[in-house]
C-alpha positions in Angstrom: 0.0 0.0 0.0 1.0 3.3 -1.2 0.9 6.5 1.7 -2.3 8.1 -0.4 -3.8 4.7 0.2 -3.5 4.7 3.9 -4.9 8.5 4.4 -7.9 7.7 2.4 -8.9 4.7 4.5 -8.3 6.1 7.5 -11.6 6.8 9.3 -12.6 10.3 8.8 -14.0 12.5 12.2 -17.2 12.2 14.0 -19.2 15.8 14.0 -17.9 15.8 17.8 -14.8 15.4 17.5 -14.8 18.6 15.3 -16.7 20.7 17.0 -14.8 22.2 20.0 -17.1 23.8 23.1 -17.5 27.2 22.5 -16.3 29.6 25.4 -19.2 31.7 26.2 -18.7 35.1 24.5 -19.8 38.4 26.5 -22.9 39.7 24.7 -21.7 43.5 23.3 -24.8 45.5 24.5 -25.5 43.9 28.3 -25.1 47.1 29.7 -27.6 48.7 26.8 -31.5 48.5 27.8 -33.5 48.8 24.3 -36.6 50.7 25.7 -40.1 49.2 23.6 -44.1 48.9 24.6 -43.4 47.5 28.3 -44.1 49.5 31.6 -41.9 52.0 32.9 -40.9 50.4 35.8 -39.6 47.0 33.7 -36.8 49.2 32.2 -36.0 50.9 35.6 -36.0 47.5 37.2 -33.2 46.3 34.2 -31.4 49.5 34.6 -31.2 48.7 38.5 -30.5 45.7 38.2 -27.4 46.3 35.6 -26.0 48.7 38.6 -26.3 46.2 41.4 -24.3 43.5 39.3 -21.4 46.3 39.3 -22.0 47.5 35.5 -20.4 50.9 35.6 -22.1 52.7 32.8 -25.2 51.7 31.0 -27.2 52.7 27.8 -30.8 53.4 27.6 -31.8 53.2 23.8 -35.0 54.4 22.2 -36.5 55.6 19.1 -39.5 57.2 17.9 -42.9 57.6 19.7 -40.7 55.4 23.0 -38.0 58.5 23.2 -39.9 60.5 26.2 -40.3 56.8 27.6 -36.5 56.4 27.8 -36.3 60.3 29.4 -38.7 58.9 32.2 -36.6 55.8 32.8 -33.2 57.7 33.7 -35.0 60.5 35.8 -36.8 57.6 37.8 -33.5 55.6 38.4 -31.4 58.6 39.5 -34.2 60.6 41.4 -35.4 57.6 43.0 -33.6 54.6 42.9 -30.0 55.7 43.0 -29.4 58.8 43.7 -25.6 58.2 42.9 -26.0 57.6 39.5 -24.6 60.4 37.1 -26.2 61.3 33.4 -22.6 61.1 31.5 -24.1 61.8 27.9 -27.0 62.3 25.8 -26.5 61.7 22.2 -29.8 62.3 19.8 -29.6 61.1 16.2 -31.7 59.8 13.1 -31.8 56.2 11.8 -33.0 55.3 8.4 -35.5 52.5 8.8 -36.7 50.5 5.5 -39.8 49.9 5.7 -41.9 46.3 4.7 -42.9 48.0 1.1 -39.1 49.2 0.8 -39.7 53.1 1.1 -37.1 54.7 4.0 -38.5 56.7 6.8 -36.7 58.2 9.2 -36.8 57.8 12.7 -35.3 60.0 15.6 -33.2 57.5 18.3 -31.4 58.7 21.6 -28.9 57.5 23.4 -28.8 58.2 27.8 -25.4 56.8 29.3 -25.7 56.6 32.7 -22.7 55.9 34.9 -22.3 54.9 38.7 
């Protein structure tokens, strides 16, 4: 038998053997709340919640009609809840949404960073 031979015979790898467990990768936005349709107090409950687990800094996103939503959320956190947290930034912007009959709208977004 010839080398070339011998490699093709050999037994090829089971699916397992290829597949190495994955270390768990740190999700990029765990310190960003997306604020939607819930009640206030879910998102102030997150944002608390972020804090007490010794997040530094985190993000409340909204956009649209939910922007004034997000406003409330901070003010109740750092008027109520923890009176220690700072607002570091506000940054306002517009997104370009493509809509389900392909025509672009756009949307006004904002970003509140608060830190701790």
């Amino acid at each position: 038998m010839t080398e070339e031979t011998v490699e093709a015979k050999q037994i090829p790898e089971t699916q397992e053997q290829v597949q190495e467990p994955k270390a768990k990768e740190p999700r990029r936005d765990e310190n960003t709340i997306y604020i939607g349709k819930k009640g206030i107090m879910s998102y102030v409950l997150a944002v608390v919640t972020q804090f007490n687990e010794g997040t530094s800094e985190v993000s409340i996103k909204a956009r649209g009609k939910v922007i004034s939503r997000a406003v409330d959320v901070a003010e109740i956190v750092r008027n109520r809840f923890m009176s220690n947290v700072k607002l570091k930034s506000i940054n306002i912007s517009t997104e370009e949404l493509t809509s389900e009959d392909g025509s672009m709208s756009k949307v006004s977004a904002i970003d509140i960073i608060l830190t701790n």
